[in-house]
BADRENTOR-485283 format. One record per residue: residue number from 1; residue in three letters; x, y, z of N, C-alpha, C, CB in turn. Coordinates in Angstrom, 3 decimals. Glycine has a CB too. Example, Ala and Ser with C-alpha at 12.3 -4.5 7.8 and 13.67 -1.06 7.14 Angstrom:
residues 2
  num  residuo        nX        nY        nZ       caX       caY       caZ        cX        cY        cZ       cbX       cbY       cbZ
    1      ALA    13.190    -5.690     7.800    12.300    -4.500     7.800    13.200    -3.300     7.800    11.308    -4.473     9.046
    2      SER    12.850    -2.250     7.080    13.670    -1.060     7.140    12.900     0.030     7.870    14.084    -0.598     5.725
end
This chain:
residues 193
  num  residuo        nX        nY        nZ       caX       caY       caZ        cX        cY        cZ       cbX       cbY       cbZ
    1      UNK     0.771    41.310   123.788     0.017    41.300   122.554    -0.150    39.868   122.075     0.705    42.159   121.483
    2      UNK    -1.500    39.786   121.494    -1.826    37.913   120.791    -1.946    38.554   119.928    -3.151    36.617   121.111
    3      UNK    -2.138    37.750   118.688    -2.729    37.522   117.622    -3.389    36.108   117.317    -1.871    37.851   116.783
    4      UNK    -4.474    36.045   117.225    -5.246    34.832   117.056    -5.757    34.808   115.889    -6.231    34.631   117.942
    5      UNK    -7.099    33.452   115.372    -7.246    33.750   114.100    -8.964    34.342   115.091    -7.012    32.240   112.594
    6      UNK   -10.173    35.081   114.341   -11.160    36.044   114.813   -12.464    35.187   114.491   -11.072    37.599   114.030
    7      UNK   -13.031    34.818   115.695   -14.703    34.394   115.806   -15.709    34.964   115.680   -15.103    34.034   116.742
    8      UNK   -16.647    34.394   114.999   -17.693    35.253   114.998   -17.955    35.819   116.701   -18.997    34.397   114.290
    9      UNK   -17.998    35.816   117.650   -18.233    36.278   118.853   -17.538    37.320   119.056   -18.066    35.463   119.757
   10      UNK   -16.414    38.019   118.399   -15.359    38.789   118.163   -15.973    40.386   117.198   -14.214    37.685   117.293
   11      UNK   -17.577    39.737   116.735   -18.159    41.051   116.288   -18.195    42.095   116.370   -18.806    41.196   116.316
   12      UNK   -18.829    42.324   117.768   -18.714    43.476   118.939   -18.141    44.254   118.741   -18.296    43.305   120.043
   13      UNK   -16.483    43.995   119.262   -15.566    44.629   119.392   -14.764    44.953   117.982   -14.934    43.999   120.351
   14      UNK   -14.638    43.889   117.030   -14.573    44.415   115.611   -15.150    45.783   114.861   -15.126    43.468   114.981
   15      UNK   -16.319    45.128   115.533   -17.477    46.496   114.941   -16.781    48.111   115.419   -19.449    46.318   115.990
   16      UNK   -16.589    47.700   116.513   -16.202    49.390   117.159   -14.738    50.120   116.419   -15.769    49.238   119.204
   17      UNK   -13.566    49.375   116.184   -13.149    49.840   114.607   -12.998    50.123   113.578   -12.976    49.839   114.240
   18      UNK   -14.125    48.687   112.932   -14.614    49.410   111.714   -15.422    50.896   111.439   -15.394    48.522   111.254
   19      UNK   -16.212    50.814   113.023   -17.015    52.206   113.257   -16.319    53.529   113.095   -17.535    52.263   114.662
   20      UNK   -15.127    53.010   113.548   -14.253    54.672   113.239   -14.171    54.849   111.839   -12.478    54.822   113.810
   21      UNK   -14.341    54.098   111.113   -13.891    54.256   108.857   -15.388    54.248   108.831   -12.813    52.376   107.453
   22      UNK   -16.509    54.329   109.270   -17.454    54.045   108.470   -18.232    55.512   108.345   -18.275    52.797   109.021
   23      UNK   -17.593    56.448   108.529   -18.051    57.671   108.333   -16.976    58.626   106.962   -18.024    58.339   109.983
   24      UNK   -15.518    58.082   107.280   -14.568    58.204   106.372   -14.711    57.680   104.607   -13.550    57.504   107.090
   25      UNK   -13.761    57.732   104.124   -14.059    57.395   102.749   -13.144    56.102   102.511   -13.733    58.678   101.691
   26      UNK   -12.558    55.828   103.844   -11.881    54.756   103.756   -12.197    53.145   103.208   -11.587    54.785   104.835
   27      UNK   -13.739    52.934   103.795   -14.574    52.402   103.283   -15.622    52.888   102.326   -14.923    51.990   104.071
   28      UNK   -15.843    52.090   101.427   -17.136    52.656   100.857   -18.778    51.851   101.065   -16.784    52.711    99.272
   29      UNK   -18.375    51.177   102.316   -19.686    51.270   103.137   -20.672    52.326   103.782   -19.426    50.730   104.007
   30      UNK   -22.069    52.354   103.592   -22.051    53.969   104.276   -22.745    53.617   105.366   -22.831    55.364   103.425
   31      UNK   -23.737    52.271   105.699   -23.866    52.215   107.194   -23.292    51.195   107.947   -25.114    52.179   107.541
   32      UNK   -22.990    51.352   109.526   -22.513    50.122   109.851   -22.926    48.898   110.370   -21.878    50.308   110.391
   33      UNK   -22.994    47.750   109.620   -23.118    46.738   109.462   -23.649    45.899   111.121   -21.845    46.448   108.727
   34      UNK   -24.399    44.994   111.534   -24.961    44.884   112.341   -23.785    43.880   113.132   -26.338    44.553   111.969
   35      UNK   -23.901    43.314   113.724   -23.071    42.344   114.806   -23.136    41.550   114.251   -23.380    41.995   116.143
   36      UNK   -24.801    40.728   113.776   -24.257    39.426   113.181   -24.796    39.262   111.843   -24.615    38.165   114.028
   37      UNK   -24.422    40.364   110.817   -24.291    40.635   109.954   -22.701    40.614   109.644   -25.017    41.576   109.884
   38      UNK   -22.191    41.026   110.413   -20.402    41.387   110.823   -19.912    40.107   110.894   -19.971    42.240   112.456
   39      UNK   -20.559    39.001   112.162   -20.368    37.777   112.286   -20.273    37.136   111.284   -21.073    37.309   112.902
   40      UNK   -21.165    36.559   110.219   -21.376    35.941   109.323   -20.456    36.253   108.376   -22.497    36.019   109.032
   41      UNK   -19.937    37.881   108.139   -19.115    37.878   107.169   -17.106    36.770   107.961   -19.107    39.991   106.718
   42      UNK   -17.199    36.891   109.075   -16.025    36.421   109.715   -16.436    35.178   109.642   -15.619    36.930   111.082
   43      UNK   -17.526    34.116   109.614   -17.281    32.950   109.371   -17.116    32.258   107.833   -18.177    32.466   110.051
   44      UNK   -18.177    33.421   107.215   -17.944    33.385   105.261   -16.950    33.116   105.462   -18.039    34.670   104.057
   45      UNK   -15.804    34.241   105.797   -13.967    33.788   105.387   -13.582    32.444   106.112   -12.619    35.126   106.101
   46      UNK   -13.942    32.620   107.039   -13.288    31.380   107.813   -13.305    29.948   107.085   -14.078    31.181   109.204
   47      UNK   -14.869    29.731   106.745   -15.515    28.625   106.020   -15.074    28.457   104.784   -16.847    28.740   105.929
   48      UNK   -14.552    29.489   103.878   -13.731    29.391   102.780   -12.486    29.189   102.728   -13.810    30.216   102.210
   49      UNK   -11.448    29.359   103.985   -10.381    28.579   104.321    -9.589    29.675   104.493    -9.912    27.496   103.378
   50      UNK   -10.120    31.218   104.615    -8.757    32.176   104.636    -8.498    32.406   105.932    -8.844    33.621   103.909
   51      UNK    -7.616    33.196   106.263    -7.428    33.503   107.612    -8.027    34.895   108.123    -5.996    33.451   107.843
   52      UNK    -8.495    35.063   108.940    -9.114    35.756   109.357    -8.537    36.279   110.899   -10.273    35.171   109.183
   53      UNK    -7.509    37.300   111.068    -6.644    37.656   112.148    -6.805    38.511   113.293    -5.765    38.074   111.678
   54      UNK    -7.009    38.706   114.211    -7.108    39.966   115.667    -6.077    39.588   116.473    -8.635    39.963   116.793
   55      UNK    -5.926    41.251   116.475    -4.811    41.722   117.491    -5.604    42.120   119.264    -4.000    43.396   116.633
   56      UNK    -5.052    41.480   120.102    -5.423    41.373   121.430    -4.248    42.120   121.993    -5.656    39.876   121.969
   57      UNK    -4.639    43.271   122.689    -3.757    43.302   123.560    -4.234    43.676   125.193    -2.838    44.199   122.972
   58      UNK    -4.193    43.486   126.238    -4.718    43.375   127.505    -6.290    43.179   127.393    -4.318    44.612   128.327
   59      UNK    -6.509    42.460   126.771    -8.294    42.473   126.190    -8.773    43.107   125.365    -9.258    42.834   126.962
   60      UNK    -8.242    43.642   125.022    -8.751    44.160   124.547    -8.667    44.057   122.882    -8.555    45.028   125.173
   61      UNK    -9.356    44.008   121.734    -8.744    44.343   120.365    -8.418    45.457   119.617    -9.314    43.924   119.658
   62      UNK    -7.271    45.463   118.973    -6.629    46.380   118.169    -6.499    46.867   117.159    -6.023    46.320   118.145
   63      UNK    -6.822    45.373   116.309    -6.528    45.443   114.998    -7.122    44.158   114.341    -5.032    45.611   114.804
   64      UNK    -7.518    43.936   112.972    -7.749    42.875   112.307    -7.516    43.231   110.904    -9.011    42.360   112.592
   65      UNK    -6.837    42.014   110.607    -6.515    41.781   109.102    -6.841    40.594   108.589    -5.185    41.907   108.790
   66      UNK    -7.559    40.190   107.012    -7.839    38.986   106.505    -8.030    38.747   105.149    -8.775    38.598   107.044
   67      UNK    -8.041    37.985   104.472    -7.325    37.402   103.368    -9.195    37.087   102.713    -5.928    35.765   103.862
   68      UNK    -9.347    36.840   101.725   -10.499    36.375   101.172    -9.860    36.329    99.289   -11.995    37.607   101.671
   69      UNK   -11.024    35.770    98.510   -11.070    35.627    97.174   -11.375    36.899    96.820   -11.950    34.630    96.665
   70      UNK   -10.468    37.251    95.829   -11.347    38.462    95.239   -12.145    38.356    93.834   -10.386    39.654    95.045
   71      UNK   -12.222    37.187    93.194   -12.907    36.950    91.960   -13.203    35.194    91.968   -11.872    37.549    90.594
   72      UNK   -14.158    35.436    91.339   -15.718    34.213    91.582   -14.726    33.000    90.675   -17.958    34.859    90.401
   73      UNK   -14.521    32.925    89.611   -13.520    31.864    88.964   -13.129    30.963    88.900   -12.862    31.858    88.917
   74      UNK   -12.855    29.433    89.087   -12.342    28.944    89.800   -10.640    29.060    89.226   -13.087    27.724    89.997
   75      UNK    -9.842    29.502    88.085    -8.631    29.983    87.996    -8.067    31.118    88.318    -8.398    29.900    87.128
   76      UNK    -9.217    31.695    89.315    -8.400    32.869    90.341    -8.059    32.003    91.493    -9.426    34.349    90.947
   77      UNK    -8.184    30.429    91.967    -8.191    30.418    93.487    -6.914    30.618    93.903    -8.706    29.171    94.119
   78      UNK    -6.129    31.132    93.197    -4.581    31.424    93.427    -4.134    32.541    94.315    -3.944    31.727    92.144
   79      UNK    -5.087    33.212    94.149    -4.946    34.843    94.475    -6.263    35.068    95.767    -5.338    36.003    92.693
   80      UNK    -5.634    36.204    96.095    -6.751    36.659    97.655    -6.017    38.011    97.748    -6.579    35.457    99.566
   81      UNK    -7.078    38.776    98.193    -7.235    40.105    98.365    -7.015    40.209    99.496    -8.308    40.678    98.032
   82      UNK    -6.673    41.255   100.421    -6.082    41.603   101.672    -7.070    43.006   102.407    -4.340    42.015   101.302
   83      UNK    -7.108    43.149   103.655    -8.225    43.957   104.247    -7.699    43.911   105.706    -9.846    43.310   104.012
   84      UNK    -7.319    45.133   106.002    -6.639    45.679   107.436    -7.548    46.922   108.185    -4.961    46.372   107.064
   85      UNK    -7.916    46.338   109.347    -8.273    47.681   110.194    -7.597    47.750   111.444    -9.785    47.814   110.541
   86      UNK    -7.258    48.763   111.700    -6.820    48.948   113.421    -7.119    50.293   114.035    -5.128    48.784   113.691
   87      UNK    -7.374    49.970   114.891    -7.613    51.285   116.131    -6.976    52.411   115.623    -6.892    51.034   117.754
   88      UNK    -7.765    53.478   115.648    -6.922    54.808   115.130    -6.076    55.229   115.990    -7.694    56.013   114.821
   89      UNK    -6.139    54.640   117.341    -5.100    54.908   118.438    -3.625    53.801   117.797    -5.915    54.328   120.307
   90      UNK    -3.790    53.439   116.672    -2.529    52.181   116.950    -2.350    52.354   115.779    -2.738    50.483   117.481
   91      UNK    -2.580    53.478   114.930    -1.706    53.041   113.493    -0.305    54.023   113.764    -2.721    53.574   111.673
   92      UNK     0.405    53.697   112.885     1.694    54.050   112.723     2.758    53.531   113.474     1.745    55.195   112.832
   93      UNK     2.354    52.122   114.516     3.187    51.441   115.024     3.813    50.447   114.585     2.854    51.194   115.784
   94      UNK     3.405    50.134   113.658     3.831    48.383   113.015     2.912    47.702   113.401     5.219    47.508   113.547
   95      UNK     1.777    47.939   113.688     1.227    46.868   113.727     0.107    46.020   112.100     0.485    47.266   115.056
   96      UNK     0.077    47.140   111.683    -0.567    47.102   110.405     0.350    46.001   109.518    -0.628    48.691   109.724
   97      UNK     1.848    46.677   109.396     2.244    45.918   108.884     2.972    44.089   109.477     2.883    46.829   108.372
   98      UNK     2.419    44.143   110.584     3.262    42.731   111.513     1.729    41.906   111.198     3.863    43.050   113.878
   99      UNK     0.586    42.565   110.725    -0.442    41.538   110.353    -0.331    41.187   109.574    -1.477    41.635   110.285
  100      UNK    -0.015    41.711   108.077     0.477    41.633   106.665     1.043    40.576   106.644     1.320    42.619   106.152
  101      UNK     2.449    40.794   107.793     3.398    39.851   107.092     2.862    38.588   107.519     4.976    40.014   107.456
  102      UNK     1.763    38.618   108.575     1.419    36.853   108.987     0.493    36.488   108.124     0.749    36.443   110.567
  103      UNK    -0.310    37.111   107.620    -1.207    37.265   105.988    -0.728    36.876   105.193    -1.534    38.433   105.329
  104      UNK     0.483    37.359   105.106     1.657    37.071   103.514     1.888    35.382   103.994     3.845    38.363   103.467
  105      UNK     2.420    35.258   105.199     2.993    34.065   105.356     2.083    32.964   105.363     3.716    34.069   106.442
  106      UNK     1.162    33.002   105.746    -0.067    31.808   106.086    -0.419    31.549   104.520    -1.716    32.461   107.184
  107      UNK    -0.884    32.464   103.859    -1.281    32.431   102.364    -0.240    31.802   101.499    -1.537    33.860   101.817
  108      UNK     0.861    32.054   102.019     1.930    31.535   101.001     2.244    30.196   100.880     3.124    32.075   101.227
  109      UNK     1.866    29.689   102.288     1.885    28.580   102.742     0.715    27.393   102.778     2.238    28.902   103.751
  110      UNK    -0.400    28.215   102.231    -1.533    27.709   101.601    -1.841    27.440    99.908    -2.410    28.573   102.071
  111      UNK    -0.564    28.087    99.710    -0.623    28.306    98.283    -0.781    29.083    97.313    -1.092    27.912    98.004
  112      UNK    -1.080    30.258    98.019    -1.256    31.412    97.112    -0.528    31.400    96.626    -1.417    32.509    97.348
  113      UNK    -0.636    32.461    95.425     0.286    33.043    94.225     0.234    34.787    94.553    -0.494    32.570    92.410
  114      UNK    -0.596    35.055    94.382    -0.863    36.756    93.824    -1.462    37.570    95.563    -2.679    36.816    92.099
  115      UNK    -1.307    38.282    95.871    -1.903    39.232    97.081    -2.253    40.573    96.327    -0.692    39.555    98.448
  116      UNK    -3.728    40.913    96.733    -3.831    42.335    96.356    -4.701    42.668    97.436    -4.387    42.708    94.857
  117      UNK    -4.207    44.502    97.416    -4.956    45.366    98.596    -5.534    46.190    97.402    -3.902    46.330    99.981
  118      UNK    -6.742    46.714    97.894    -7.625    47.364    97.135    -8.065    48.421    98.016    -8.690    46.513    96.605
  119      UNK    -6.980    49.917    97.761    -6.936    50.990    98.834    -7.831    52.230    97.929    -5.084    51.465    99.342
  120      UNK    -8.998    53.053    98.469    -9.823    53.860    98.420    -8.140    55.192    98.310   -11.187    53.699    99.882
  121      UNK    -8.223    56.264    97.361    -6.940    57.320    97.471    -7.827    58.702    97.515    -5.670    57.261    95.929
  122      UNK    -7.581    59.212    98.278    -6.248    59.191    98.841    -6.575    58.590   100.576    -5.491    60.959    98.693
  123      UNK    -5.337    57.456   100.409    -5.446    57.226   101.990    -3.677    56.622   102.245    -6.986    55.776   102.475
  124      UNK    -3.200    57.827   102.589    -1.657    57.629   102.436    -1.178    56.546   103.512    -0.818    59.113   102.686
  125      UNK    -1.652    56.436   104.544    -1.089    55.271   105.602    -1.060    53.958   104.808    -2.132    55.041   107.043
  126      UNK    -2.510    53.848   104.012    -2.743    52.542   103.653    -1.976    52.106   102.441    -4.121    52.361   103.461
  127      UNK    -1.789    53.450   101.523    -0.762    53.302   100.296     0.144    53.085   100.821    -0.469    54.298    99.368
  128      UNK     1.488    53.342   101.590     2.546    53.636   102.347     2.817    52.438   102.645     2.421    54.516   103.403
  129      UNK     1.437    51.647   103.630     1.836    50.116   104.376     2.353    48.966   103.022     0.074    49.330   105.337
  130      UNK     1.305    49.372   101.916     1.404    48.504   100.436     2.599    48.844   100.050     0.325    48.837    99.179
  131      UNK     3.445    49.762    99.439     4.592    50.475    98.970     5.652    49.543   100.051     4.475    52.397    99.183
  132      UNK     5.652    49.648   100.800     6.306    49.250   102.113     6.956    47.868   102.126     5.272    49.279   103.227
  133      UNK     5.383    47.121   101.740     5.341    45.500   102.242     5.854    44.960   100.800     3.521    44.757   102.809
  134      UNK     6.070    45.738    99.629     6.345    45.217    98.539     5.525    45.118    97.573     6.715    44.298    98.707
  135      UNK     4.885    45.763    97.424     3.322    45.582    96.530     3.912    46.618    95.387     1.454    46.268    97.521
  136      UNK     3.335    46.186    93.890     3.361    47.206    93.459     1.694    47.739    92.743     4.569    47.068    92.603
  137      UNK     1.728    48.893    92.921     0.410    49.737    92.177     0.297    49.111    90.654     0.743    51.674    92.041
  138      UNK    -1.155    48.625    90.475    -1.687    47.900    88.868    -1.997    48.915    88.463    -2.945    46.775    88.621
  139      UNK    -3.057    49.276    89.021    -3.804    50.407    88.599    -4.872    51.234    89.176    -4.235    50.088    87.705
  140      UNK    -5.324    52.466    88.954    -6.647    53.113    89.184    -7.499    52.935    88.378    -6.657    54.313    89.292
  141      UNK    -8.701    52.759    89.519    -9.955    53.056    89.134   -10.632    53.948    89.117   -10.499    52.603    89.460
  142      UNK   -10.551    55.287    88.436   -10.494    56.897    88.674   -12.270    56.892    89.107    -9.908    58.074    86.908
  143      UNK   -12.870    57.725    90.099   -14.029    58.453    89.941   -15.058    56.438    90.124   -14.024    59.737    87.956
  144      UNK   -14.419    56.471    91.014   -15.411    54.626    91.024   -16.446    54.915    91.795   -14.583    52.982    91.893
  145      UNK   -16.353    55.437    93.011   -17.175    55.292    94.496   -17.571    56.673    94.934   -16.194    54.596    95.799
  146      UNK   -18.361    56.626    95.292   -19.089    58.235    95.736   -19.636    58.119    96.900   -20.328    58.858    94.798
  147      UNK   -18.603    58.628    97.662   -18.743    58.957    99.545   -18.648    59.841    99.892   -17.971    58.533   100.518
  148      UNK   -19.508    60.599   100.698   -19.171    62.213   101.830   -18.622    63.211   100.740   -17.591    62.013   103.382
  149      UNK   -20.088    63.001    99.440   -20.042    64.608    99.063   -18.900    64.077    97.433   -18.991    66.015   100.813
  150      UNK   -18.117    63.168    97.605   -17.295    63.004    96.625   -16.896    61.939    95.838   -16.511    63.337    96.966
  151      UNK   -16.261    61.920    94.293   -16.429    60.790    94.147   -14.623    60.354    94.047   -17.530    60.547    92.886
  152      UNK   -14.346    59.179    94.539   -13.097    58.769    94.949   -12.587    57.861    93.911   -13.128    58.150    96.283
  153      UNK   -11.127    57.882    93.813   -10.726    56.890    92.923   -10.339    55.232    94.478    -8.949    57.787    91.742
  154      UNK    -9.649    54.069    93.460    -9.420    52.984    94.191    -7.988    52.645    93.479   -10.660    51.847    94.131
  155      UNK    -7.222    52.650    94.210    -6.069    52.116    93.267    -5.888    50.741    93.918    -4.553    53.093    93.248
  156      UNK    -5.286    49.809    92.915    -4.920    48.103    93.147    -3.536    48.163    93.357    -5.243    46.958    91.777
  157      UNK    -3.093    47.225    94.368    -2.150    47.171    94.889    -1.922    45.358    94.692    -2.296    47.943    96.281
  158      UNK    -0.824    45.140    93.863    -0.604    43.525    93.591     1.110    43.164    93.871    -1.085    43.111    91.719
  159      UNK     1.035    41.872    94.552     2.062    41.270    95.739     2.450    40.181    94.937     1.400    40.768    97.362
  160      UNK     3.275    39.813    94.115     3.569    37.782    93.928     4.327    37.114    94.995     4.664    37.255    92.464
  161      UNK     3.897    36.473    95.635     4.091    35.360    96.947     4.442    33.858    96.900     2.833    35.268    97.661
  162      UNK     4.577    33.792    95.477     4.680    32.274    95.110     4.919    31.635    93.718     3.514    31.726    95.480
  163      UNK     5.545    30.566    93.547     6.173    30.399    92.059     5.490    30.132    90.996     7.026    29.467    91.952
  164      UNK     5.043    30.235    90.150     4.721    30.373    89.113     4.560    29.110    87.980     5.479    31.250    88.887
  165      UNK     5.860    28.433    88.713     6.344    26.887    87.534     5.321    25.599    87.951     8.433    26.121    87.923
  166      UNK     5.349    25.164    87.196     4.649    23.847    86.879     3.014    23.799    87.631     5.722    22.517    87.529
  167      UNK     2.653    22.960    87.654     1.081    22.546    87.941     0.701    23.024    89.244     0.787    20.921    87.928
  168      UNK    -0.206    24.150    89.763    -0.381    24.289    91.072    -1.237    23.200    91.637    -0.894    25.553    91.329
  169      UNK    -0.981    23.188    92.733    -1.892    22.370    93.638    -3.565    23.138    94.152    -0.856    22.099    95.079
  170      UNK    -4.462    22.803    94.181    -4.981    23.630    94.957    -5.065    24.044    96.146    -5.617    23.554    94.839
  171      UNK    -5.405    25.345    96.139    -5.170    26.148    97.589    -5.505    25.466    98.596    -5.903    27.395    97.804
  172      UNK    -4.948    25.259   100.225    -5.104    24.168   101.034    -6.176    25.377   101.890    -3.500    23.323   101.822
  173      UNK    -7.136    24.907   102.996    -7.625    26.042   103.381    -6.335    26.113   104.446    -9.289    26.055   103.897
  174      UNK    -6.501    27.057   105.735    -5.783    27.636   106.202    -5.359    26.380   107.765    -6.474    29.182   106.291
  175      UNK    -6.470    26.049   108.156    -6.213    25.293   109.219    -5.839    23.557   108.087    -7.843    25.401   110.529
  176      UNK    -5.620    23.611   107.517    -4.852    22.575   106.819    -3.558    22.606   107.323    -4.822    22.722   105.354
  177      UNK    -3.207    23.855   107.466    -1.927    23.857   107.847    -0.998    23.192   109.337    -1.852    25.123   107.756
  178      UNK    -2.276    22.760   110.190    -1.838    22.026   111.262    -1.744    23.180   112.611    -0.342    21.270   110.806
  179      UNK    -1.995    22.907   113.335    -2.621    23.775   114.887    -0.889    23.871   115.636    -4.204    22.377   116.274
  180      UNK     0.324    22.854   114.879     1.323    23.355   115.427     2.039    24.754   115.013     2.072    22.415   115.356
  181      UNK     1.540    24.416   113.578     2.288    25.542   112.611     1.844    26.468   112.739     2.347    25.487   111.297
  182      UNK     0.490    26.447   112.890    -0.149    28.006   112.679     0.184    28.389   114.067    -2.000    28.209   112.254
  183      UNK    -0.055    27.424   115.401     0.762    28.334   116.390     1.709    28.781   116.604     0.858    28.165   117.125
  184      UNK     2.530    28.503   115.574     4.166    28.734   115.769     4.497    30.477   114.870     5.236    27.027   114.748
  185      UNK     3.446    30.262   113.671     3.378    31.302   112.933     3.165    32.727   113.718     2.366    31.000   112.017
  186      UNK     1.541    32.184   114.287     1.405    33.548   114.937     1.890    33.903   115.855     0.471    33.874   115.223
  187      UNK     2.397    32.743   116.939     3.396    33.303   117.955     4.863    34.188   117.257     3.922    31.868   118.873
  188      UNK     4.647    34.100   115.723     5.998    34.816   115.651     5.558    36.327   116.057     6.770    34.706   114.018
  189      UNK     4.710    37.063   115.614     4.296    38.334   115.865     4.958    39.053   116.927     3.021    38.315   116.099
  190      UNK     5.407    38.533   118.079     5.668    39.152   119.055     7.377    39.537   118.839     5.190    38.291   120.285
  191      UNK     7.820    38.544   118.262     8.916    39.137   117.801     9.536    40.194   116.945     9.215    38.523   117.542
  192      UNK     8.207    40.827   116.475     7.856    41.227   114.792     8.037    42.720   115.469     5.936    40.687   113.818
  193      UNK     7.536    43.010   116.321     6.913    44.261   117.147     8.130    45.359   118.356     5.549    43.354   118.248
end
């Protein structure tokens, strides 16, 4: 198993996971998104400095998880929202959560403060992974989104990752962090598993 950070050329095969939620209520996308429509959103993040993660295993991909802004602001740049997909053949292994924690760690180390997942309910794996990783529930958004016939609530899921005291710095982007570190980071994964 790798974990790398995800190229736009990485569309493709992205796409064919997200394809499994895009009929579900998991997303509240209702069609699926083109290749390099898909692309562009993986370099948006990239170009904004978050990390953007895939799971490889014999070639194949597994899983992706990635970090972005969740509010326009510039006194939110503290905080980033969180977004996990993996193969419906591969949940309930840890792998969901062994992306998290390299999510948690890279961000923390960039400077974040705050992590939030923003889970569609009922979707108990995805509540479960949040509950799990330490998150606690803010709140619902009762009756928000209307998918497949119904209308769904969203509950917020919020993480603190970082201290609070004196003057923050601003957020570094992600490859700030140096091509030793971040290889050292994600090579931890394998230990994780």
């Amino acid at each position: 198993m790798t974990i790398r950070f995800g190229e736009e050329e990485d569309s493709r095969e992205l796409l064919k996971i997200y394809g499994q939620y895009i009929d579900t209520s998991v997303t509240f996308e209702y069609c699926l998104p083109s290749e390099e429509e898909f692309g562009e959103r993986i370099r948006k993040i990239r170009d904004e400095g978050y990390p953007y993660l895939v799971c490889e295993e014999n070639g194949r991909i597994t899983g992706y998880a990635y970090a972005h802004r969740p509010f326009e602001r510039a006194a939110y740049q503290w905080d980033a929202e969180l977004s996990i997909y993996l193969d419906q053949s591969r949940t309930g292994e840890g792998l969901g959560r062994t992306l998290y924690e390299l999510l948690l760690e890279l961000l923390k180390r960039q400077g974040v403060r705050t992590v939030y997942g923003c889970v569609v309910s009922p979707n108990p794996k995805s509540e479960r992974l949040h509950e799990r990783m330490g998150f606690q529930r803010m709140g619902v958004f009762r009756n928000t989104g209307y998918k497949n016939g119904s209308w769904l609530d969203v509950v917020w899921f919020e993480k603190k990752i970082g201290s609070f005291s004196g003057e923050p710095e601003p957020v570094k982007p992600v490859w700030e962090l140096g091509d030793r570190e971040l290889e050292r980071i994600l090579r931890s994964a394998g230990r994780r598993l």
